[in-house]
C-alpha positions, 0 to 999 in steps of 0.5 A: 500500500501508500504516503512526500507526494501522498495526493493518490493515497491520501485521496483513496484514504479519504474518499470515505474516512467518515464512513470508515470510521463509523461503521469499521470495517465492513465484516466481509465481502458481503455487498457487490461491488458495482461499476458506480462504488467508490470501493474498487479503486481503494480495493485495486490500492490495496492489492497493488500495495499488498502484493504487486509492490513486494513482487516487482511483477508483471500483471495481466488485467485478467489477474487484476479483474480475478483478484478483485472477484474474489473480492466481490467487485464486479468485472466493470467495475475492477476494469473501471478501477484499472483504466483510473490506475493507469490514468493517474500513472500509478501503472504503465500498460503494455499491449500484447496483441488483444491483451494488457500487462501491468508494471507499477509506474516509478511514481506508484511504487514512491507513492505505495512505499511511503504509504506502507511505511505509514500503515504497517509502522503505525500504533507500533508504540505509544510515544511519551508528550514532551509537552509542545503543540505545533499550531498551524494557521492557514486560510484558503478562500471558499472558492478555491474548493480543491485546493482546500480539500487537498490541503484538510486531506494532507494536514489530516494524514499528517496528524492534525486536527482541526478545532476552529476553521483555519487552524490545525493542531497536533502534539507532535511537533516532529511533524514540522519539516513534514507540514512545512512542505505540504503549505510550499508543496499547496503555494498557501505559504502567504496565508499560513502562520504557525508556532511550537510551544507549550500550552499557556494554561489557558483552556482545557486541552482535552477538550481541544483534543475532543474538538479536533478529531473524531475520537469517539467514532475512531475508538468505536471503529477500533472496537469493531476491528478487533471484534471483526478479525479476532474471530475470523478463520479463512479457509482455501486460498480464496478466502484468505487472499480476500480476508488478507485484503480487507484486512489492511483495506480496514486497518488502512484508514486507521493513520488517517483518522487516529491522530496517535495521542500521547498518553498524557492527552487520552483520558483512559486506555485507548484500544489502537495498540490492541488493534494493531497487534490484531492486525499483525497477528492477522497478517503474519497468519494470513501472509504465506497462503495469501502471497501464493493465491495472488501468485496462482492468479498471476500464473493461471490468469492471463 
């Protein structure tokens, strides 16, 4: 999977980061997915990321359109997701009479790499507050809609919250660099102020935390994870290919929507490093019958 230049990634991430987060995951391949979802996209990221990136292959479209079947995504739909791939130039084609294979572009596999740091790195350990705020104010006019989406997407993925329009905060300072990039990256340089210190003693952080992200819909969403995949046992290649999918599909939106509080600013014990020793319990178990039914694919699928 994806996160420098995290425009493709964070979009596919925040497509439905609401949704995600307030439903969890989704217990299952239960609901076909048809050429107008928005979940094939963000399911062709995720194979691509899981296990095209670690193989370096080359993919037939018919490898592609199997592996997203066996996930419930209906043949138009999974070409739909391929064309947009490519479009974006995250894979480069190659014609082979009536046929298509697939390469991850340069531009992919940066942006799948930084992205699979991120998701496999993330809730690893909970850091110790030195004690500073970085806070960041920075305005975009209503008009120009995109580039203020694109700005609330990268802000997000790298950890801030917003409490009051225009203002995003976050108690980890380390993140600066990373901020500082994306305001020149955006050219919203002009309108942005922003500062490291502690807190003056006026207000009740806690309820800046509150204010600045969902945590309640997070903390719900890593309840259900750990509910969902704790009890799940896949069977046959299929089964675990596709459990292994929406495994990192769920656990994926995590970074986006959990902005890792130190412990000094969470009020009782916080589930996410349960969940992530969910999700790497899971992985590890899943990893070696999933790897070969993905390769099965690529073989049998031309």
């Amino acid at each position: 999977m994806t996160v420098s230049n995290r425009v493709v990634e964070t979009a596919d991430c925040a497509s439905e980061p609401r949704d995600a987060v307030e439903s969890g995951s989704d217990g299952g391949s239960s609901r076909r997915r048809t050429a107008g979802s928005t979940s094939a996209r963000s399911l062709l990221m995720t194979i691509l990321g899981e296990f095209a990136l670690p193989g370096q292959a080359v993919i037939w479209t018919g490898s592609l359109v199997a592996a997203l079947g066996a996930l419930d995504v209906e043949e138009k739909a999974a070409r739909q997701a391929i064309a947009r791939a490519a479009a974006d130039g995250l894979l480069d084609g190659e014609r082979i009479g009536r046929r298509t294979r697939w390469t991850l572009s340069g531009r992919g596999r940066h942006l799948l790499h930084d992205g699979a740091a991120r998701i496999y790195g993330f809730m690893r350990t909970q850091r110790r507050w030195n004690g500073n705020w970085l806070v960041v104010a920075v305005t975009v006019p209503e008009t120009q809609r995109q580039l203020r989406n694109q700005l609330r997407t990268r802000l997000t993925w790298a950890g801030l919250g917003s409490p009051a329009p225009g203002l995003w905060v976050t108690p980890d300072d380390a993140v600066a660099d990373e901020v500082s990039k994306i305001i020149s990256d955006l050219d919203v340089g002009q309108s942005a102020m922003s500062w490291v210190g502690p807190s003056a003693d006026i207000g009740d952080p806690l309820r800046v935390v509150r204010s600045a992200w969902q945590l309640q819909a997070v903390e719900a969403a890593y309840h259900s994870f750990i509910a969902d995949f704790s009890r799940r046992s896949p069977v046959g290649g299929p089964a675990v290919f596709a459990a292994q999918v929406e495994l990192v599909q769920a656990w994926r939106h995590f970074p986006f929507a959990d902005p890792a509080l130190p412990l000094e600013l969470l009020d009782h014990e916080w589930p996410g490093p349960t969940a992530a020793a969910t999700f790497h319990h899971c992985h590890d178990r899943w990893h070696r019958q999933a790897q070969d039914y993905w390769r099965l694919l690529c073989r049998d699928t031309p």
